[in-house]
C-alpha positions as CSV (number, residue, x, y, z in Angstrom):
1,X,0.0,0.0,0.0
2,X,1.8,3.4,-0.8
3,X,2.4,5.6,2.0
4,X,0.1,8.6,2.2
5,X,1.6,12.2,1.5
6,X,2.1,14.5,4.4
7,X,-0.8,17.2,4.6
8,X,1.7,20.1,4.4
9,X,2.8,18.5,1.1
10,X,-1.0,17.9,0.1
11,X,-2.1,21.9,0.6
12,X,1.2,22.9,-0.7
13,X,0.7,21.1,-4.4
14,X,-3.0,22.4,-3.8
15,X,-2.4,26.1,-3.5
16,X,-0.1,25.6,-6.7
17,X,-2.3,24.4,-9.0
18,X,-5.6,26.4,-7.7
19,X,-3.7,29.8,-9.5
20,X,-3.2,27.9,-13.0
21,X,-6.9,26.4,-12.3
22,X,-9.0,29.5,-11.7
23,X,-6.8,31.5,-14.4
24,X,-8.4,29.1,-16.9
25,X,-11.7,29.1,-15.1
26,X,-12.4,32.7,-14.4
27,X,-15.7,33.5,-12.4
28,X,-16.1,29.7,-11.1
29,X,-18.1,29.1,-8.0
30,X,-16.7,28.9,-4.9
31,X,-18.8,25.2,-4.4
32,X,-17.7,23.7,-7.7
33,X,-14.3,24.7,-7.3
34,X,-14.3,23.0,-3.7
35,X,-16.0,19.9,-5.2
36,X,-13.1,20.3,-7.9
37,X,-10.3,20.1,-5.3
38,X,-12.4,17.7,-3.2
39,X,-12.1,19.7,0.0
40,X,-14.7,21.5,2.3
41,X,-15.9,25.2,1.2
42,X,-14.2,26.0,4.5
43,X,-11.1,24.9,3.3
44,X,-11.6,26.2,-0.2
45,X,-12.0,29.6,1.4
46,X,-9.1,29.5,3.5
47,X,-6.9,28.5,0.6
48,X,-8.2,31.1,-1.1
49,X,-7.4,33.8,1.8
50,X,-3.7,32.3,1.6
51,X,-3.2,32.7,-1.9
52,X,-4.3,36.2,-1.6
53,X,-1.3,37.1,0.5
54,X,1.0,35.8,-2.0
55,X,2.8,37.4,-4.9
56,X,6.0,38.4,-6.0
57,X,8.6,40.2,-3.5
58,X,8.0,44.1,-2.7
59,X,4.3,42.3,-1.5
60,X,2.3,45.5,-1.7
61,X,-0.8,45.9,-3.2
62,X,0.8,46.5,-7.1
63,X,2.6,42.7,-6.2
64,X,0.1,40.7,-4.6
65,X,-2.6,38.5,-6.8
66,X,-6.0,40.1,-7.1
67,X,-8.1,37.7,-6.0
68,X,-11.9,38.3,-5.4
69,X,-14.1,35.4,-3.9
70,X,-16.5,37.3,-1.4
71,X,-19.3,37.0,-4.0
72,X,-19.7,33.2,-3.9
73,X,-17.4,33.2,-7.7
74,X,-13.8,33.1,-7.5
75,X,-11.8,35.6,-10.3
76,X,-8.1,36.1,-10.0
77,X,-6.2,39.2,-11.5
78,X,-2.5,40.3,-11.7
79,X,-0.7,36.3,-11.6
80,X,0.4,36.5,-14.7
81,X,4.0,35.0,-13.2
82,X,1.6,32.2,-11.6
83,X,-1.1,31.4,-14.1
84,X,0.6,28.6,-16.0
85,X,2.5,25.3,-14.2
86,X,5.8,26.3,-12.9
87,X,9.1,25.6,-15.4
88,X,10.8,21.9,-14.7
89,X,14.8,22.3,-13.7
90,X,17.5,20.0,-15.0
91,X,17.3,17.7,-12.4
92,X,13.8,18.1,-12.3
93,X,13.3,16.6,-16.0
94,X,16.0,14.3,-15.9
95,X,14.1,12.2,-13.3
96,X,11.1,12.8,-15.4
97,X,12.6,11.3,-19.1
98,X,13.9,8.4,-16.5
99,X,11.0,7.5,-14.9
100,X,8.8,7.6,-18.4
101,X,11.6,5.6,-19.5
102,X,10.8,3.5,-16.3
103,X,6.8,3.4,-17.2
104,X,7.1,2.7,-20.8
105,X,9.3,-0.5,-20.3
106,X,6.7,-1.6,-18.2
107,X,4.0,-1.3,-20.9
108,X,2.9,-3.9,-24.0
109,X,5.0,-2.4,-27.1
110,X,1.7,-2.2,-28.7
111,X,0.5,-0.1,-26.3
112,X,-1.3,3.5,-27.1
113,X,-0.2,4.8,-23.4
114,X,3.4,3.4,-24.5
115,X,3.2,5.7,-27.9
116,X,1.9,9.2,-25.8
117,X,5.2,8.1,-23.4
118,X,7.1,8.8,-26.0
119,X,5.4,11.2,-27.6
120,X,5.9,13.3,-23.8
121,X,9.9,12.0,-23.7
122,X,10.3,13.6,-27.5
123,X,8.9,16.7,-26.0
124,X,10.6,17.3,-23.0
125,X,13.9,16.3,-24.6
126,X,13.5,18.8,-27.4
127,X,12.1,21.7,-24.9
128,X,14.9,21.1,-22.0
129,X,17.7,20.2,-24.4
130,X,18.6,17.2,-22.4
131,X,18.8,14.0,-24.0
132,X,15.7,11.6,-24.6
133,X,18.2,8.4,-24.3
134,X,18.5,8.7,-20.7
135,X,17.7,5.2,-19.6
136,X,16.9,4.0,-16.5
137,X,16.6,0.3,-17.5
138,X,20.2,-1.5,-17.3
139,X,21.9,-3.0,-20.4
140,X,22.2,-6.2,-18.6
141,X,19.2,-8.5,-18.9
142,X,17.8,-9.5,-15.3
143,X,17.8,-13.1,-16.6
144,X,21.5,-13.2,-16.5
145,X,21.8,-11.7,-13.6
146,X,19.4,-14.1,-11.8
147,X,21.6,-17.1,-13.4
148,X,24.7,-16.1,-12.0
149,X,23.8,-15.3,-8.6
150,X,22.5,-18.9,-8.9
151,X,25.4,-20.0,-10.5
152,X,27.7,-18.5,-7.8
153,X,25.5,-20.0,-4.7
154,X,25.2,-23.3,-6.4
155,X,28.8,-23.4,-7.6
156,X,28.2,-24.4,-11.4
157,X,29.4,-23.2,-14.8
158,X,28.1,-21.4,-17.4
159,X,28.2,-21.0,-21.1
160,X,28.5,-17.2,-21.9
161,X,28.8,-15.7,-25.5
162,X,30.9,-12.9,-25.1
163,X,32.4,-9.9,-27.0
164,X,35.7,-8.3,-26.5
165,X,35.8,-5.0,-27.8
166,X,39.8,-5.6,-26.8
167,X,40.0,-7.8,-29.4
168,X,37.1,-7.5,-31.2
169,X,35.8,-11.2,-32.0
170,X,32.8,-13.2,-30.1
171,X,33.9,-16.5,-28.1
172,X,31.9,-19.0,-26.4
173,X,33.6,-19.1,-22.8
174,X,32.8,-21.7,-20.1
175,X,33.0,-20.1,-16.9
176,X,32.6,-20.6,-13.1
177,X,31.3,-17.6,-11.7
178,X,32.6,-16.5,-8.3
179,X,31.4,-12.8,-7.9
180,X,29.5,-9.9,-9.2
181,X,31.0,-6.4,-8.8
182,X,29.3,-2.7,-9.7
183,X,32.7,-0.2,-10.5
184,X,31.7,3.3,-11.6
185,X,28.2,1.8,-12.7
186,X,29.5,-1.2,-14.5
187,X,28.8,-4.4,-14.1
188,X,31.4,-7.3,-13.9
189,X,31.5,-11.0,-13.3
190,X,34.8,-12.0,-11.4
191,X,35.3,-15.9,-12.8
192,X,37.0,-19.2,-13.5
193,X,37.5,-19.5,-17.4
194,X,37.9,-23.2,-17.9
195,X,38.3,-22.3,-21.6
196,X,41.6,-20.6,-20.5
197,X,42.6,-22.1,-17.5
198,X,42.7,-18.4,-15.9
199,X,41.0,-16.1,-13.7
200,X,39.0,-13.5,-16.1
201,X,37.1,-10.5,-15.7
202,X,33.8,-10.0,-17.7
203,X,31.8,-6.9,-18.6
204,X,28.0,-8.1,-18.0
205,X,26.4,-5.7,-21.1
206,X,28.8,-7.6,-23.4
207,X,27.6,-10.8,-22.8
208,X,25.5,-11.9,-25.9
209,X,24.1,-15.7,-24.8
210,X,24.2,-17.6,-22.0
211,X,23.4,-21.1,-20.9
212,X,23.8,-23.6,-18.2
213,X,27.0,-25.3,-18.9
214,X,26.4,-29.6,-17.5
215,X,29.6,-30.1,-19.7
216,X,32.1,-28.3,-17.8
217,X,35.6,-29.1,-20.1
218,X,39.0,-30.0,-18.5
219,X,40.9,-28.7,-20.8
220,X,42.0,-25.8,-23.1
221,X,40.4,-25.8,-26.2
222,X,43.0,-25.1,-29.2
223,X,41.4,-21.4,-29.8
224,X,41.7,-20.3,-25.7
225,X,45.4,-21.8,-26.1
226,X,46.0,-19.6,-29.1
227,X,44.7,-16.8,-27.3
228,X,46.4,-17.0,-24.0
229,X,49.8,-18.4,-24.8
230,X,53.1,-16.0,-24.7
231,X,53.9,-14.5,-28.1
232,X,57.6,-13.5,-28.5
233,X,58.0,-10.5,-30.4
234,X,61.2,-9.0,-31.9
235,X,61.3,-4.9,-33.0
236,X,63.4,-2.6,-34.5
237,X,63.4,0.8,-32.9
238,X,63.9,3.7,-35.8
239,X,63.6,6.8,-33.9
240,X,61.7,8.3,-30.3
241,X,63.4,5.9,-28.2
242,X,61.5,7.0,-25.2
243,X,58.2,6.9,-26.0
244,X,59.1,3.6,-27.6
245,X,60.4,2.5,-24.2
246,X,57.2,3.6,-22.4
247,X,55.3,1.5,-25.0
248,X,56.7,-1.6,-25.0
249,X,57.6,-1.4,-21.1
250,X,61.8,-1.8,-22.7
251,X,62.9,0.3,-19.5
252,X,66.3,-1.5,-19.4
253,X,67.3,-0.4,-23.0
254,X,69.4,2.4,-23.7
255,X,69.7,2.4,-27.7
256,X,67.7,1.4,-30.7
257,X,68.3,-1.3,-32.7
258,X,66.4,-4.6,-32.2
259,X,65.2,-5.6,-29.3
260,X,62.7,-8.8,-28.2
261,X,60.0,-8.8,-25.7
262,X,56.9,-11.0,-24.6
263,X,53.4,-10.1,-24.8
264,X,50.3,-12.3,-24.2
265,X,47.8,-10.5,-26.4
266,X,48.8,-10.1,-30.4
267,X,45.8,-6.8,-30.5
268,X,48.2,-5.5,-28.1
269,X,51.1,-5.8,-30.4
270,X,49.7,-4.5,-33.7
271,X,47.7,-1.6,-31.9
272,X,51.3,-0.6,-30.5
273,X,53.2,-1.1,-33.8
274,X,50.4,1.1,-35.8
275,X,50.4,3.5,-32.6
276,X,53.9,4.1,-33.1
277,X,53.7,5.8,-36.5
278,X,56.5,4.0,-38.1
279,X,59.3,4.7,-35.3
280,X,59.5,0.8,-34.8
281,X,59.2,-1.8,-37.4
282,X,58.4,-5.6,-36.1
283,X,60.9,-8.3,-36.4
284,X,59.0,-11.6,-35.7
285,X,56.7,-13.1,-35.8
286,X,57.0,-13.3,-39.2
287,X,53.1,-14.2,-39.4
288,X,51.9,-11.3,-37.4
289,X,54.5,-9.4,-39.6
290,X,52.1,-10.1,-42.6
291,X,49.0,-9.6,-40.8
292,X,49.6,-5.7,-40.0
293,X,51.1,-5.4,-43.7
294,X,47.7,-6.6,-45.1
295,X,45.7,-4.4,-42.3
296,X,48.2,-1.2,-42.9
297,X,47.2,-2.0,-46.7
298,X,43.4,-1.9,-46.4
299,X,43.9,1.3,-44.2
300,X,45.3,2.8,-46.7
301,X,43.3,1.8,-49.7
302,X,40.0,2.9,-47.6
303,X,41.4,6.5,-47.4
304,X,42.6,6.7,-50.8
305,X,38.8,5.8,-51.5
306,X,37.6,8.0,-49.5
């Protein structure tokens, strides 16, 4: 049951919409507009009495509202400020457009209600300025989280389809899941990767599918082996030996020339080579070698498109 508003709050939102009311009804009875508000005549009156002590500051005769009820008909003069609804601040709309966003997930996609929701959000955006996308609805489904807070407490693997924006591709991961953390407003599942034989770390809006895994695997399959082995790596610095240093974390070196290193992630060593702008030329693998040839060439034949 919701909790009743205060009375304070109640007269308050009262008094602020009798100006707008009577502005638009000009020469209303005092009765009808009481039945209006539901409230006693009494109370009618004395709201009345209260809004004519109100205005804007200075509150002298030229300031105050002109309002004139004694007849039995209520007439209101001089609110010009007051006769329409107040404006909406920022804050004010942006938990408006979140909690229509709110209402209209809630509704049937076919719903008429649903279309006026966004009909209002469109509005309000394009009046305030502020962004219509605001959602208040999380990017990660409630199914998956349900199934691995089950998975954790029950101690049981999952099949996750997952994208790495790291690396750009889509695997299918079997996972133990061990804990759920919220950084900066981010989801992530802290878990076992039997697919890799490692602890990972996974964003939950990048999961794609997931299932119950009843095969959990043993081993490495040859794809998580390729991706998680070592990868040797042999360069030849050109020139900015510093920020090449920085780079390739080479703090020991002191010239150019060639020099090798390790890295476990092969996007990590052609984003560095291409970030380098041609002050450091790779070595080995002669395989990868070719790769950022062929992905330097198709750069190149896109701009010259273009």
């Amino acid at each position: 049951m919701a909790k009743e508003k205060p009375a304070p709050l109640i007269h308050t939102q009262r008094l602020l919409a009798l100006v707008p009311f009577i502005s638009a009804h000009q020469g209303i009875s005092l009765k009808e507009l009481a039945e209006t508000f539901n409230v006693t005549n009494a109370q009618m009156t004395s709201d009345l009495t209260t809004l004519w002590m109100c205005g804007l500051p200075g509150y002298t005769a030229l300031e105050l509202m002109d309002l004139s009820f004694e007849s039995g008909y209520v007439t209101i003069r001089n609110a010009q400020t007051l006769e329409t609804p107040r404006s909406l601040n920022p804050a004010e709309i942006v938990a408006l457009l979140m909690g229509l966003d709110l209402l209209k997930d809630s509704l049937d996609s076919n719903s008429e209600l649903q279309t006026n929701i966004s009909l209002l959000i469109n509005r309000l955006s394009e009046k305030s300025a502020i962004t219509s996308k605001l959602r208040a609805i999380s990017d990660v489904s409630s199914a998956l989280r349900a199934e691995l807070e089950k998975a954790i407490s029950s101690h049981s693997a999952l099949s996750l389809t997952y994208h790495s924006l790291y690396s750009d591709s889509v695997t299918v991961r079997s996972v133990k899941p061990l804990e759920l953390r919220n950084e900066n407003g981010t989801e992530y599942l802290f878990a076992y990767c039997h697919t890799a034989s490692d602890f990972r770390i996974f964003r939950l809006d990048r999961v794609m599918e997931f299932a119950v895994d009843a095969d959990t695997p043993t081993h490495n399959s040859a794809q998580a082996v390729r991706d998680d082995e070592q990868i040797n790596f042999a360069i030849n610095i050109n020139s900015r030996l510093r920020l090449i240093k920085e780079r390739f974390a080479l703090n020991a070196i002191t010239t150019a020339g060639i020099q090798r290193s390790q890295s476990f992630s092969k996007q990590w060593i052609m984003r560095s080579i291409f970030g380098s702008s041609g002050s450091v030329e790779l070595i080995e693998p002669a395989d990868l070698k070719v790769e950022i040839g062929q992905k330097a060439q198709l750069m190149l034949d896109r701009y010259l498109a273009n």
